[in-house]
C-alpha positions in Angstrom: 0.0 0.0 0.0 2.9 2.3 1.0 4.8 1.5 -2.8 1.4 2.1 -4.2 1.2 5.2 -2.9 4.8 6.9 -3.2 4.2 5.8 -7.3 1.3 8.1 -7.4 2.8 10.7 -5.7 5.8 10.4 -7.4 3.4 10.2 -10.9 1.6 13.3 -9.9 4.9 14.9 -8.9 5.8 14.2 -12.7 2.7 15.5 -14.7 2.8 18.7 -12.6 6.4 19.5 -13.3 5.9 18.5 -17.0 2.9 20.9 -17.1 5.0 24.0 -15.0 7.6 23.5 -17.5 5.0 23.5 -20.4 3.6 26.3 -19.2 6.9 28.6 -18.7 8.3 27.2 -22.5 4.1 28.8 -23.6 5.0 31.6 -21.7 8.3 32.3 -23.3 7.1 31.3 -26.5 4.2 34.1 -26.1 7.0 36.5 -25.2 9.6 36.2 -27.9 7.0 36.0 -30.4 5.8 39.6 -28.9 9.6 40.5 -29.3 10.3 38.8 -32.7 12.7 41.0 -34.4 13.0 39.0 -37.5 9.6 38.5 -38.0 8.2 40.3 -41.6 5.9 42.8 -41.5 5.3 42.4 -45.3 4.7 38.8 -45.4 1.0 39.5 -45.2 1.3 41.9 -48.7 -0.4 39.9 -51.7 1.5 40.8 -54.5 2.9 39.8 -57.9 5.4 42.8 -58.6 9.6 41.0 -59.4 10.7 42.4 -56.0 8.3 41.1 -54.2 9.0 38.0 -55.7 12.5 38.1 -54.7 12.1 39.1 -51.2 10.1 36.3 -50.3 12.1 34.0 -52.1 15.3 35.1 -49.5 12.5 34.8 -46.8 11.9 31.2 -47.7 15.8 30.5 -48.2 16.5 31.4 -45.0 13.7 30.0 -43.1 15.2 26.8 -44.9 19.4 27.8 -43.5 20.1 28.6 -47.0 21.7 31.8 -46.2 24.0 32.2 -48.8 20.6 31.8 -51.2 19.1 34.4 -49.1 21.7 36.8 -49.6 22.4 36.2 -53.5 18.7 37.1 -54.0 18.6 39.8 -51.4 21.3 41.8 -53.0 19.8 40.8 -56.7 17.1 43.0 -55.0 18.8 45.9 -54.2 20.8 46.0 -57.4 18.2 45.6 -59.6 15.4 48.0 -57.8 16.9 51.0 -56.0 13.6 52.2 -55.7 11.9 49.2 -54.4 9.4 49.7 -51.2 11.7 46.5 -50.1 14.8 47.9 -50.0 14.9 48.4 -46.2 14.1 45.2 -45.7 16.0 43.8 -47.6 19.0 45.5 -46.4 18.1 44.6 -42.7 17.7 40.8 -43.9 21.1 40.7 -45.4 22.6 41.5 -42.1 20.2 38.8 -40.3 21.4 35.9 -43.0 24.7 37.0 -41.5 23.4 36.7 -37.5 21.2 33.5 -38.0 24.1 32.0 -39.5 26.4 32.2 -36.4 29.8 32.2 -35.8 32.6 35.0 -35.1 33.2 35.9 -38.4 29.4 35.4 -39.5 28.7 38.1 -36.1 31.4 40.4 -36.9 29.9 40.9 -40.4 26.0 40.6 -39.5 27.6 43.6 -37.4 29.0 45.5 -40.3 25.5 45.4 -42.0 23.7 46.5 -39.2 26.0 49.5 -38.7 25.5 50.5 -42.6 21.6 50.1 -42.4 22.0 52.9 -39.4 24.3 54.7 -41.6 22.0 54.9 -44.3 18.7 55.0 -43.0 18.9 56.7 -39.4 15.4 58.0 -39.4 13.4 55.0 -40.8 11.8 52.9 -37.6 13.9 50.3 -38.6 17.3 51.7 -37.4 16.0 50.6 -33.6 15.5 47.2 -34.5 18.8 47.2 -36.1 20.8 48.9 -33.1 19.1 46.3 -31.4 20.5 43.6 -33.1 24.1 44.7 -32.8 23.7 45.0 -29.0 22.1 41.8 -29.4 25.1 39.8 -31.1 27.2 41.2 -27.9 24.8 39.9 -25.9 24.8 36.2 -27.6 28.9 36.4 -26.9 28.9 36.7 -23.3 30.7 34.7 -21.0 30.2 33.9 -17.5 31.0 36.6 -14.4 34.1 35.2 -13.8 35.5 34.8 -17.4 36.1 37.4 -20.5 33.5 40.2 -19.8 34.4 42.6 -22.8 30.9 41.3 -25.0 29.3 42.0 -21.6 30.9 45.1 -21.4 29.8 46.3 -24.7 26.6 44.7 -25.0 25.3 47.0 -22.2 27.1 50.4 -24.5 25.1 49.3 -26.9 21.6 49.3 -25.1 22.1 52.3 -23.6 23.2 53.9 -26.9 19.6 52.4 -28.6 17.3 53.2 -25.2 19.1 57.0 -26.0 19.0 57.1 -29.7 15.5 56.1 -30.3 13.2 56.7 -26.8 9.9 56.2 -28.4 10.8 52.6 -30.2 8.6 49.7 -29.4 11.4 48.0 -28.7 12.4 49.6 -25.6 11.3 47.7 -22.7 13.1 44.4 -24.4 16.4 46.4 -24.4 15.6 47.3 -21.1 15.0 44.2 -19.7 18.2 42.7 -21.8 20.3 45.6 -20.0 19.3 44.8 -16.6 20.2 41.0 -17.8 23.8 42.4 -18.0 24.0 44.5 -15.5 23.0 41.7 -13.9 26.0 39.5 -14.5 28.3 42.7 -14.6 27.5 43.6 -11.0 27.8 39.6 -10.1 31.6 39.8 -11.5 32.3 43.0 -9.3 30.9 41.3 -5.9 32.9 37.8 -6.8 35.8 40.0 -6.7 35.3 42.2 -4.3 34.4 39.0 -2.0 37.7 37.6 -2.8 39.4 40.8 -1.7 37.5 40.8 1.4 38.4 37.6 2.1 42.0 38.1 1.9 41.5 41.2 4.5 42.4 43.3 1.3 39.3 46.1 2.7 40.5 48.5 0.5 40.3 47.0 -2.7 36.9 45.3 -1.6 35.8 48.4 -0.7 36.7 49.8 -4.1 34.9 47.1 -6.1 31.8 46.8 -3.5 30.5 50.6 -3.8 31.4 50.4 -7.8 28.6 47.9 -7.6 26.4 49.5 -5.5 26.7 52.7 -7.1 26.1 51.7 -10.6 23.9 48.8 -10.3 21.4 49.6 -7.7 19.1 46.7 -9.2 21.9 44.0 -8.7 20.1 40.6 -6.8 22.7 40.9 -4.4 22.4 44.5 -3.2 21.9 43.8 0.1 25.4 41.8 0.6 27.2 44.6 -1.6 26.3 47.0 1.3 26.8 44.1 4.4 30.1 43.7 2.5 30.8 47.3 3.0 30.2 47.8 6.3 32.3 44.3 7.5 35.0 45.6 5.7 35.0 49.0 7.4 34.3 47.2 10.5 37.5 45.3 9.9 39.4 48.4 9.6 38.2 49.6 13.2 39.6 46.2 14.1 42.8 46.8 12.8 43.0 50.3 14.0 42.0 49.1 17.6 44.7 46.3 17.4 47.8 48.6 15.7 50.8 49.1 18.0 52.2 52.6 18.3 49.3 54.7 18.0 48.3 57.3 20.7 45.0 56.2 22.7 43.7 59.0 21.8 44.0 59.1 17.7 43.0 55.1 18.2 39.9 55.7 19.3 38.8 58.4 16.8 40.1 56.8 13.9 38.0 53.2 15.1 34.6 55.5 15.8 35.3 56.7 12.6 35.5 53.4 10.9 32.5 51.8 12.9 30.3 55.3 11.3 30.7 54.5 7.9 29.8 50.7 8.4 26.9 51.7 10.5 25.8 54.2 7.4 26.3 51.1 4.7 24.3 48.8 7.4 21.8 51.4 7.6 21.3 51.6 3.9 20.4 48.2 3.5 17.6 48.6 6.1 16.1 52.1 4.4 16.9 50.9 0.4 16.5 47.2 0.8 13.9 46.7 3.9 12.2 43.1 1.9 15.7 41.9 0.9 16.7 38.0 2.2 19.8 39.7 4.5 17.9 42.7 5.9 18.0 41.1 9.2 21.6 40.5 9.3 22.2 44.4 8.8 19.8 44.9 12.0 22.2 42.6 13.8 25.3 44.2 13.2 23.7 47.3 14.0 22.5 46.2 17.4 26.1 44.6 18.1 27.6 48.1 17.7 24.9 50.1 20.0 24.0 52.0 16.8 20.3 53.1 16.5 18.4 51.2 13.9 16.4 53.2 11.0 12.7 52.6 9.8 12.3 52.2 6.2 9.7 54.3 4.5 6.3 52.9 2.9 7.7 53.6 -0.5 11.1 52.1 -0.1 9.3 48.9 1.2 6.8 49.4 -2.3 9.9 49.7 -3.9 12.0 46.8 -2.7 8.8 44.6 -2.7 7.7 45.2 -6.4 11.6 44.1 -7.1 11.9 41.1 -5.3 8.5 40.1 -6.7 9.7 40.2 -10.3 12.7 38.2 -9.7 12.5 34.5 -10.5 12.9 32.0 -8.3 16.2 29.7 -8.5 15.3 26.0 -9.3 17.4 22.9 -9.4 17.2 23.0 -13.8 18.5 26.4 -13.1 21.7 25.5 -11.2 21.9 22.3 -13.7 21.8 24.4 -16.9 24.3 27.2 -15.4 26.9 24.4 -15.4 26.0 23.1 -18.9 25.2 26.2 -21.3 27.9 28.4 -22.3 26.5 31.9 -21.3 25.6 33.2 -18.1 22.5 32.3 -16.0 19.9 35.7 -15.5 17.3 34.2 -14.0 17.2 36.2 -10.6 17.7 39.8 -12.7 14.7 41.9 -11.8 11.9 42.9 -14.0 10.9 46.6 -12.5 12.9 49.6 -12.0 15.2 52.1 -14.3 18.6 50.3 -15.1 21.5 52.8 -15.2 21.6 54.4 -18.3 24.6 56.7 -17.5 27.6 55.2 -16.0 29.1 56.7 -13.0 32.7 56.8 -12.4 34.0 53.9 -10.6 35.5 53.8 -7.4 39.3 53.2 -7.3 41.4 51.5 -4.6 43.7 54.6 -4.7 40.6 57.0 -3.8 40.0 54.7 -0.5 43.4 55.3 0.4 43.5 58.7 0.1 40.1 58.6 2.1 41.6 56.8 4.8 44.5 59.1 4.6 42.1 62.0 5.4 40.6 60.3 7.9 44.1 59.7 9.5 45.0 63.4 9.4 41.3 64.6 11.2 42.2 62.1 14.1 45.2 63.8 14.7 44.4 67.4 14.6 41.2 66.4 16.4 42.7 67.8 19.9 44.6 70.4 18.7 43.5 73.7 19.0 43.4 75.9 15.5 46.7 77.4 14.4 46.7 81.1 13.8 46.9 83.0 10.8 49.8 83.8 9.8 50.8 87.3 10.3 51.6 89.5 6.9 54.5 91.0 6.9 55.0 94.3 5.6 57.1 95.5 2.8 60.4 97.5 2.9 60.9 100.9 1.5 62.9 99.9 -1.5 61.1 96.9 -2.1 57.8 96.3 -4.6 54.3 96.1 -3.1 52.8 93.2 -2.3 49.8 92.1 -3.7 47.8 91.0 -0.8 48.1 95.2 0.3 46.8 98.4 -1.1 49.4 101.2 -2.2 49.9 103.6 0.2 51.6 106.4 -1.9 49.2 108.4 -4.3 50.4 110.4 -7.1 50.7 113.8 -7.8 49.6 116.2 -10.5 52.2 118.9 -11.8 51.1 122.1 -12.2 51.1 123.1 -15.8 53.9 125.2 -16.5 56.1 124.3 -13.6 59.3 121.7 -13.4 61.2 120.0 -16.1 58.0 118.7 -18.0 57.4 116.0 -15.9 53.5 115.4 -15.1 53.5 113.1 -12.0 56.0 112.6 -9.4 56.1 110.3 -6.5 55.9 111.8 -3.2 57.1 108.9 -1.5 57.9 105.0 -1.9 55.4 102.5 -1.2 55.2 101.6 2.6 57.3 104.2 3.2 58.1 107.4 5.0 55.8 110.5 3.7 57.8 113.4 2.5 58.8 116.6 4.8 56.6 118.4 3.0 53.3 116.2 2.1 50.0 117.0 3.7 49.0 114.0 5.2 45.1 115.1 4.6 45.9 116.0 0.6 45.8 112.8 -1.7 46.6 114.7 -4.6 48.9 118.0 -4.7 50.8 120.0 -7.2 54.6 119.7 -7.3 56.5 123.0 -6.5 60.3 122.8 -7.0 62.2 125.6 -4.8 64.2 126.6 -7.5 63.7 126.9 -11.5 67.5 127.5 -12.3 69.9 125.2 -13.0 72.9 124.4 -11.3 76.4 125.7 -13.0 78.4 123.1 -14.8 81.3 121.7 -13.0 84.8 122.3 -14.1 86.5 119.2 -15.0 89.3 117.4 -12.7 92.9 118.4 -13.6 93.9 115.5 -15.3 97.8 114.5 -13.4 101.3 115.2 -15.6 102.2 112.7 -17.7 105.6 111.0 -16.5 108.0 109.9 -19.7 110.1 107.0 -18.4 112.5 107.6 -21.7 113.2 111.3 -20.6 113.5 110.4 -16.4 115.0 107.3 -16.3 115.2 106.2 -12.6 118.7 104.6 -13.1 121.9 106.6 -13.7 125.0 105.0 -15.4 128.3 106.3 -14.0 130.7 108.1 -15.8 133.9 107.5 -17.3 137.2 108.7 -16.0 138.1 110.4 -19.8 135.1 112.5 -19.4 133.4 109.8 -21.9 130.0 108.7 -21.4 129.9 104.9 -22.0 127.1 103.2 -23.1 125.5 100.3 -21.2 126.2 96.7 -22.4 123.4 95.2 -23.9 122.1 91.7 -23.3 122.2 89.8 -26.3 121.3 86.3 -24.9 117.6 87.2 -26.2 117.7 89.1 -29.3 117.8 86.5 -32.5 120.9 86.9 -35.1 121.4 85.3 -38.2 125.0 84.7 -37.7 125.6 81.2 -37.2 129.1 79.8 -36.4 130.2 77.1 -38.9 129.8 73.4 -39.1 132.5 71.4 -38.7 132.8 67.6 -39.4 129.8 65.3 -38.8 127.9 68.3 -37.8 127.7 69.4 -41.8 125.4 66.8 -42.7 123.0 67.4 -39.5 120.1 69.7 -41.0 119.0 71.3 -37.3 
């Protein structure tokens, strides 16, 4: 009776997963056909005209995989009728032969003709579906959150470049939904890392990577542990400023309050921006534990995080199964509701949580010190130009007309100097009076000395001669050159020198 019974259970277990799973592939069957970007508007168009002819004939060759068929006739088409109502169509469908095909090289030129549709018709309705599609093959490319993330990367430039380009498409709540799909798996790379960091008691790279995610993904499933992730790693800090040797009592205990404030502000957040997330309870925890007061969410912050964890989907068993099997990543628990970030912000560097820390350092110190004063400005000399940072103190003065040498204004005295003997210390401006119109006589100039002649003085006297003779002074040949040269003699004729 007991066998009997688990088979029907376990019968009834079957036909009811069989018809959930029926219902979800209906489901998303109903959807993508909503979405169906390759679907042809003009299929429905009875007509015998030659271009009509041809265009359906590609349609038919590629519903069949006969893309290089597809394209022969497709380009037959534009080549022969320029003017055909088809033409946009037909362009588009050259560049989905290319995407249905598959491949990288198929993708990179399914790209190409996607690009020159936008190129060439930027206003036709069209040119969304076509952005789409390039954002699309990016999307098809992506890897998992812990491998290559460059398709990811530019998968979401490209829906946010078609959600700006063309805001009234029909098209834009699928690229919405496919950009919170990557932002999805973008933010889940920046957590894994930032996790590892944390991990390692690296806080200030986790730091880094943490607030990166919760400042540009705020629809990320895992919001709530970004921000627990925060404050634990700020909280970790405290721990190693309470524990560091050689720091003042006081400056330890500032710095660690200071530490334990900014975790209590990111456990805080998860309380007032998250308040129906799974680990809301654990931030109401850690706040207790640290005697910090705990904050009330508002009723449209709990509408708000409700709506959101409403739309996600649950995480089955096939789920898990299929993440390990497929190639892509798995999106299931990306949420349905809410504005994904179309601008991104700039990211938060490990070097800019230094510097922070840095700061933070430098505040505990001067904490107890009293404020230096300002420094006292010190005056300029006589002689010396005025400073900037202090008004002139000597005014001009006007020269009466007529008066002086021809010179109109005259100085009375220097900057931050003396006044003169003379100046009225109530008169800004005066006239110049000299005391005396003539000018002084010339000066005579300096007797130049006599001229000594050391030929006609000589300062030595040579003696005289006993026969009443003068007699000259021998002269020291040893320097002069002469050109008489004593003979050669022997061996010494054939020496040239």
């Amino acid at each position: 009776m007991n066998r009997l019974s688990l088979k029907i259970v376990a019968v009834a277990l079957a036909v009811l997963f069989l018809g959930v799973a029926t219902a979800d592939a209906r489901e998303k069957k109903k959807q993508k056909k909503a979405y169906d970007l390759n679907a042809n508007p003009l299929a429905g168009v009875q007509s015998k005209q030659p271009d009509k002819e041809l265009y359906d004939k590609a349609m038919v060759a590629m519903r069949k995989g006969r893309y290089d068929v597809a394209r022969l006739d497709l380009q037959t088409l534009l080549n022969t009728y320029p003017e055909s109502e088809y033409r946009m169509r037909a362009k588009l469908s050259v560049g989905d032969t290319w995407f249905k095909e598959g491949g990288s090289a198929a993708l990179t030129q399914a790209e190409a003709e996607y690009e020159d549709f936008i190129t060439f018709f930027p206003n036709a309705p069209e040119a969304a579906e076509a952005k789409m599609k390039v954002a699309d093959i990016y999307y098809q490319q992506m890897e998992k959150p812990d491998r290559d993330f460059t398709n990811a990367q530019m998968s979401e430039k490209e829906y946010r470049e078609m959600i700006n380009m063309f805001p009234d498409s029909s098209l834009i709540p699928r690229a919405k939904q496919k950009l919170r799909d990557v932002q999805e798996v973008l933010g889940e790379r920046e957590f894994q890392i930032g996790s590892y960091y944390e991990s390692r008691e690296d806080f200030v790279a986790a730091i880094a990577r943490l607030e990166t995610v919760a400042d540009t993904y705020p629809l990320y499933s895992k919001s709530d542990q970004v921000l627990l992730g925060i404050g634990d790693a700020y909280a970790g800090q405290a721990h190693n400023v309470r524990i560091a040797p050689g720091l003042p009592p006081a400056i330890r205990e500032r710095l660690e309050t200071m530490y334990q404030d900014k975790a209590a502000q990111a456990y805080q957040k998860v309380i007032t921006r998250y308040p129906m997330a799974p680990h809301v309870e654990d931030a109401r925890d850690r706040l207790v534990a640290m005697n910090r007061p705990v904050p009330e969410p508002t009723e449209a912050a709990i509408a708000e995080s409700d709506s959101e964890e409403r739309s996600r989907q649950p995480l089955r068993f096939t789920d898990r199964t299929l993440d390990i099997i497929k190639h892509g990543p798995m999106t299931v628990q990306s949420v349905h509701v809410g504005e994904p970030t179309l601008d991104d912000p700039k990211r938060v560097l490990a070097p800019d949580i230094t510097k922070q820390n840095v700061q933070l350092f430098q505040t505990a110190i001067n904490a107890g010190k009293p404020p230096a004063p300002p420094a006292a400005v010190t005056p300029t000399g006589i002689n010396e130009p005025p400073r900037s940072d202090q008004p002139s103190t000597a005014p001009l003065q006007m020269q009466a007309p007529g008066e002086g040498t021809g010179v109109g204004v005259q100085i009375v005295s220097a900057p931050n100097g003396p006044a003169g003997p003379q100046a009225d210390p109530n008169a800004l401006v005066k006239p110049v009076v000299p005391q005396s119109n003539a000018l002084p006589a010339a000066e005579a100039p300096a007797e130049a000395p006599n001229q000594v002649n050391d030929i006609k003085n000589p300062t030595t006297t040579q003696p005289a001669a006993t026969n009443g003779k003068t007699k000259k002074p021998k002269v020291d040949q040893s320097d002069e050159s002469s050109s008489k040269k004593k003979k050669k003699k022997g061996l010494g004729k054939l020496n040239p020198f």
